[in-house]
N, C-alpha and C positions, 0 to 999 in steps of 0.2 A: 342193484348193489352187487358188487364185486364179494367172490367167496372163495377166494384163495383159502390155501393150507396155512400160509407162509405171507407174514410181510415183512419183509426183509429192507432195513433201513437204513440207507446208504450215505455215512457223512461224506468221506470221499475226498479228503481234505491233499490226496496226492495222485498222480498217475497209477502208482502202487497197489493203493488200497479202492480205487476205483478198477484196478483190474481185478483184484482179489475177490470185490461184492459180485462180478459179474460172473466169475469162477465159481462162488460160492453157490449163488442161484443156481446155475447151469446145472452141477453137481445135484442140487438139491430135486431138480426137474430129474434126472437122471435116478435117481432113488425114487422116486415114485411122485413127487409132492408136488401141488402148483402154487408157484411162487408169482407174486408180485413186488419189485423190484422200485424203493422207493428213493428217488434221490434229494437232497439237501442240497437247497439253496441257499446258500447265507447273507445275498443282497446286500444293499450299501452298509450298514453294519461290519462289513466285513474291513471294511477301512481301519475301524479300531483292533484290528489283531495284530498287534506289536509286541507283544511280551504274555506271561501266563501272571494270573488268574484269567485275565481279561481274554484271553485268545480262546480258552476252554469254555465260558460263558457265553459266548458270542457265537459259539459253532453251538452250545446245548441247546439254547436259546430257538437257532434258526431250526434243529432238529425235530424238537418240540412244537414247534408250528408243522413243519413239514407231518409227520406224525399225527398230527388233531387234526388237518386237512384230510389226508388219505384214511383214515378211519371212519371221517364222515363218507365215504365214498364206497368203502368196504367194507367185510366184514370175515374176518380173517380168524382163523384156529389158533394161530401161536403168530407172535413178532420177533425178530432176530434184529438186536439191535449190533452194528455192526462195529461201534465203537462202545467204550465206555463214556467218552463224551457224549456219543448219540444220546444214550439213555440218562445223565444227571437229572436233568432237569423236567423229563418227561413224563405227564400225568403217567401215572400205573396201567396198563393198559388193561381191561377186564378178562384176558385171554393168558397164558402163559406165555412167558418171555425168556429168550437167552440174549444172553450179552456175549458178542466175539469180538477180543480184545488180543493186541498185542502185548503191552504190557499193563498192568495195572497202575492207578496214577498216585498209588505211594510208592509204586516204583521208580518213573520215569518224571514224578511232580515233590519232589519231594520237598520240606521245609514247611514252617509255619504259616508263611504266605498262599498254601495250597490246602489248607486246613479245612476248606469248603467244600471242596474235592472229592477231598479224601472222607469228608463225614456223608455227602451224597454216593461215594462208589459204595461205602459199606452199605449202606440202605439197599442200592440195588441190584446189588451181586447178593445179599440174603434173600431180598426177596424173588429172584431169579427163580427160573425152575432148571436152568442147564448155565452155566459160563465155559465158552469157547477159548479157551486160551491158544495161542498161534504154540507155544513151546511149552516143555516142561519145565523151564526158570520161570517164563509168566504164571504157570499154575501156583510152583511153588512161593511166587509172591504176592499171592491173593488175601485180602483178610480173612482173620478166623471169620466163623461161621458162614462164608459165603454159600450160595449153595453148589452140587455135586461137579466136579467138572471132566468136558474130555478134552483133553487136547488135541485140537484140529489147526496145521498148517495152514496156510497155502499151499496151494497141492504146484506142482512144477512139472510140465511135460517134458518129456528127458528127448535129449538129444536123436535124429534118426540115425545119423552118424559122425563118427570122427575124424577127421584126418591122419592119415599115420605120420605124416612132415607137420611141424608149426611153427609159428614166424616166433624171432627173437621181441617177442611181443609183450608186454604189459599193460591191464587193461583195471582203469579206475571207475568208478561212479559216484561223484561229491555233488546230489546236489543242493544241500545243503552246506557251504564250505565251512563254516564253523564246526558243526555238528561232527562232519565227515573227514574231516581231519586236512580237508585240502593241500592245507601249509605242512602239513607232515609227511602228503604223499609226495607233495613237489620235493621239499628239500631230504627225505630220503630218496627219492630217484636221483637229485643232483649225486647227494655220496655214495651211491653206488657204484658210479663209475663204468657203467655196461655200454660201452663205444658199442656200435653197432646195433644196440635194441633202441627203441622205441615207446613211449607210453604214451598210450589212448585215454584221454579223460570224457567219462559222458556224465551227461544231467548238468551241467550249467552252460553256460554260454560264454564264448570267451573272454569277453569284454568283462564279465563279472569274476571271474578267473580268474584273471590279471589284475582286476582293483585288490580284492582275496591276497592276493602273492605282495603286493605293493605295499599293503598296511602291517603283512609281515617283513617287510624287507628282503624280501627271496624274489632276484632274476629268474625268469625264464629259460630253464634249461635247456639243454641239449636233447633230441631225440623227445620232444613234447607235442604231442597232437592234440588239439582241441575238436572234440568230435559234436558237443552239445547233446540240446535233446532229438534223440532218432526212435524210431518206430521199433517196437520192442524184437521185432526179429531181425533185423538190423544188430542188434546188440548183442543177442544171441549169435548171429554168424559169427560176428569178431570174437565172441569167447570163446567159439570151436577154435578160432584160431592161435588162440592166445595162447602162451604158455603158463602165466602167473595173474591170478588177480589179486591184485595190493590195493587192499585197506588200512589205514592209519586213523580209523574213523573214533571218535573220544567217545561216543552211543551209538548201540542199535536196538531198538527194539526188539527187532526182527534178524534185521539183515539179507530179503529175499534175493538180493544183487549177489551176494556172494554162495546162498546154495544154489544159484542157477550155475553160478562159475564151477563149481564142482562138480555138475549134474555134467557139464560141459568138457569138464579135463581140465580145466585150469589149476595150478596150483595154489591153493591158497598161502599167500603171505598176510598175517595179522598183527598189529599190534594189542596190547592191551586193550582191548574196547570193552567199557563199560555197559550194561544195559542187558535184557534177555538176547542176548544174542545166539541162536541158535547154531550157526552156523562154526563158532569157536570151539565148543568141543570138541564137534569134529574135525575142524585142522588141527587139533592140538594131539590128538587121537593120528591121525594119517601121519604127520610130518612136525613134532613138536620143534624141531631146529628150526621152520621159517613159521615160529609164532613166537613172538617176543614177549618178556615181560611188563614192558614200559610202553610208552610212547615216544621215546627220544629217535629223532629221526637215524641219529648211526646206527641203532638199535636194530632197526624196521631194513636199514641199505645194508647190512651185514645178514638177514633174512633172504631179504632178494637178491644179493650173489649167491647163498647159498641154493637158491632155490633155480637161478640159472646155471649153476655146476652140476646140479642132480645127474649120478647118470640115469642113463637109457631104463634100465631094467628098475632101478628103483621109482623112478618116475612112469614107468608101466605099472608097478606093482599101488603106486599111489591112486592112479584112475581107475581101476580097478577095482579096489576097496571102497571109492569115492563113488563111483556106479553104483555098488553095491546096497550102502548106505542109504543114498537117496532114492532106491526102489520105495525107500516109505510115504515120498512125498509127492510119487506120481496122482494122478486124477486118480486113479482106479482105484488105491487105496486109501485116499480120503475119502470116498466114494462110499465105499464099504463100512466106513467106520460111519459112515452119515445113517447108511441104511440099518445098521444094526446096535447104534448107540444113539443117536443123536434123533433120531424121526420116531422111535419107538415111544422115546418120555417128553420129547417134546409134544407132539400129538396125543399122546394116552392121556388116560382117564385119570391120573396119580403122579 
């Protein structure tokens, strides 16, 4: 029988959050702990995930299995369950447990229809011994009496260098097109009107892009590149290159796409985006003229000229501050905060 520190339970429900549990492990071995690394299958069952309630029971569900299998196998100190979905539905484990969530699900599940949810997160966030909130908005929207929490990132390796030239470039990631604002980022790039730049969209495929664009009635503009899904440093070159990453996205939980763009030099252009968005403060903080109030797309294309006029020295001054910032979200200092917040009470006797 297996005798990990650490079982670490991986729903994994995006390219994202299956990068993140492998980051998180890694990290955690790096601190001293041996982790075993459990992933979630959610098998044909997973046909019925069309809409919430059912999408969240379906993922708890396979979790919970996954989980009663690897326990029979191991025998583990502490379990990190890695969503708040993971852990609904899953017996108690007889070990201490944290929960690392992006947002909590009266945050991101909200209304009456999620009322099962929302009565299972409070259960398991009190009886927790640690919750991992990815930001300080997820913290702050946790229920009362959860138990104690630290806020842990994603950690983001920072750029080795920058380019001092960058292309007339603008660099999107919808891949969810409702969610992410798709139709917002298109027809604000159309009113922008930036002859000679370009905009890169990744995470969908084109074909599904284009249907996206069709059912809002918005042509394909000028200067549009369909990039798809590519290999994560792949996406990371083009941000070094990029001058501006535009989001018009209506949630984020997170938003890891866009502190990578900052880690990277990009300018962040935002609209209104709902959700713990980590990343909004801090463009609103760096450059509040290419963050808008709303979501209207003139709104977002009056951002993005202005964020292509910046001069030289101000837009030095912005990646810079932008560097600066994101030193919090390197490996080393989530790292740190694992070894001296996070492995102390999760492992301790109390």
């Amino acid at each position: 029988m297996r005798r990990d520190d650490i079982l670490l339970l991986s729903l994994g429900t995006t390219i994202g959050l299956r990068a993140g549990d492998e980051a998180l492990a890694d990290l955690l071995r790096q601190a001293g702990a041996s982790v075993e690394l459990v992933r979630v299958r959610i098998g044909a069952a997973g046909a019925l995930r069309r809409a919430y309630p059912v999408t969240d029971l379906v993922e708890a569900a396979a979790a919970r299995r996954a989980l009663s299998i690897a326990l029979r196998r191991s025998k583990p100190r502490a379990v990190i369950f890695s969503s708040i979905t993971s852990s609904l539905l899953a017996r108690r484990p007889r070990v201490p447990y944290a929960v690392r969530l992006d947002a909590p699900s009266r945050l991101n599940r909200p209304g009456a229809r999620n009322a099962l949810q929302h009565a299972l997160e409070i259960r398991r966030l009190r009886d927790a011994r640690l919750v991992l909130p990815f930001s300080e908005a997820a913290a702050n929207a946790l229920p009362a009496r959860s138990a104690p929490a630290v806020v842990l990132p994603q950690p983001i390796v920072p750029a080795e260098s920058q380019p001092a030239e960058r292309d007339r470039l603008a660099v999107a990631y919808t891949p969810d097109p409702k969610a992410k604002g798709l139709d917002v980022v298109v027809a604000a790039w159309a009113q922008a009107g930036l002859g000679g730049s370009r905009l890169e969209i990744f995470g969908i495929e084109p074909d599904r892009g284009r249907r996206h664009l069709a059912r809002h009635g918005l042509p394909e503009p000028a200067g549009l590149l369909w990039r798809g899904r590519v290999q994560a440093a792949e996406f990371r070159a083009t941000l070094r290159r990029a001058h501006v990453f535009l989001t018009g996205a209506r949630w984020e939980d997170f938003g890891f796409a866009q502190l990578e763009a900052l880690a990277d030099g990009a300018l962040l252009v935002c609209g209104a985006t709902g959700g713990a968005f980590e990343a909004l403060s801090h463009a609103r903080e760096l450059a509040p003229s290419l963050c808008t109030d709303d979501l209207r797309p003139e709104s977002i294309a009056g951002a993005l000229r202005r964020a292509f006029e910046m001069p030289d020295a101000e837009t030095a001054r912005y990646r810079r501050e932008a560097a600066r910032r994101m030193a919090a979200y390197r490996p080393e200092a989530i790292g740190a905060l694992i070894a001296e917040r996070v492995l102390p009470i999760l492992l301790g006797d109390s």
